[in-house]
C-alpha positions in Angstrom: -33.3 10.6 -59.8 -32.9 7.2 -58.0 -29.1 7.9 -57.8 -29.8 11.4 -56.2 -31.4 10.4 -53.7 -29.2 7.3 -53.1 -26.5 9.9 -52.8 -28.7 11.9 -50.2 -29.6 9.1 -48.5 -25.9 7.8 -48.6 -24.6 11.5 -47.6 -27.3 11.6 -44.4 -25.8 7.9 -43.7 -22.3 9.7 -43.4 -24.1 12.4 -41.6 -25.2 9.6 -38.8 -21.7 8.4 -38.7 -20.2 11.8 -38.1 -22.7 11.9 -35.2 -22.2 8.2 -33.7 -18.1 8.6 -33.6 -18.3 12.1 -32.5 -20.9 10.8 -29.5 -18.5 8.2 -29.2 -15.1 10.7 -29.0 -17.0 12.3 -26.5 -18.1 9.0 -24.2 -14.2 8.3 -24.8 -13.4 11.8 -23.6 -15.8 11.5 -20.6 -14.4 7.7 -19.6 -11.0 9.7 -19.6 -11.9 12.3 -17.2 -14.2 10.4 -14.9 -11.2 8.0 -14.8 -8.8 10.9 -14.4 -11.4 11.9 -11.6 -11.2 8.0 -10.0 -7.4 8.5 -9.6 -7.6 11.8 -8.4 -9.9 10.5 -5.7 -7.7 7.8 -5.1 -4.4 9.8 -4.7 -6.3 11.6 -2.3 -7.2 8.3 -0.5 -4.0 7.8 -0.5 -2.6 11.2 1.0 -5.2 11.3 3.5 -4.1 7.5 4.3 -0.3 8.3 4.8 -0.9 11.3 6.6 -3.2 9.7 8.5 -0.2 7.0 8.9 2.0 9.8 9.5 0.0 10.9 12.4 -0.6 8.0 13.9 3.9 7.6 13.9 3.9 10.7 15.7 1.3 10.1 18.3 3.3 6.8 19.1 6.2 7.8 18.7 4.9 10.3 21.3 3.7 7.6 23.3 6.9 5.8 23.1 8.5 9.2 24.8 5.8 9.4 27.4 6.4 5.6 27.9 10.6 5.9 27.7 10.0 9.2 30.2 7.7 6.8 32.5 10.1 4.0 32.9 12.4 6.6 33.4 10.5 8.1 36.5 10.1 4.8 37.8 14.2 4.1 37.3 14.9 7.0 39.3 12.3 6.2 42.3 13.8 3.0 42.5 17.3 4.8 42.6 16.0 7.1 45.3 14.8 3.8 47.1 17.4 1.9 46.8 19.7 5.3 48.2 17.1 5.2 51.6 17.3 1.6 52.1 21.3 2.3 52.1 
């Protein structure tokens, strides 16, 4: 009798086991995705970031224009000056 309940107390010990690394599989499985999740977030950081960056090339490169088209302007009304001083 002692040995059957050793070997139900032994099988209820397994039992526990099977419980623990299955809890464990699924903490594993849940650091996985919430670290799956962190780099998702992150990539999209980063997208937002570049196009952010991307923007922010276009609007000066569209200040460079307005700036090249300015110095421009003011090239050509010293031209026009310069013509009715002469």
């Amino acid at each position: 009798k002692r040995t059957g309940k050793s070997e139900s107390n032994y099988e209820s010990e397994a039992i526990d086991t099977l419980f623990e690394s299955r809890y464990e599989s699924e903490a594993i499985d849940t650091l996985l995705e919430s670290n799956h999740e962190s780099k998702t977030i992150d990539t999209l950081v980063e997208s937002s970031y570049e196009s952010e960056t991307i923007e922010t090339l276009v609007e000066s490169n569209h200040e460079s224009e307005t700036i090249n088209t300015l110095v421009e302007r003011n090239y050509k009304s010293e031209a026009i000056n310069t013509l009715s001083e002469s």
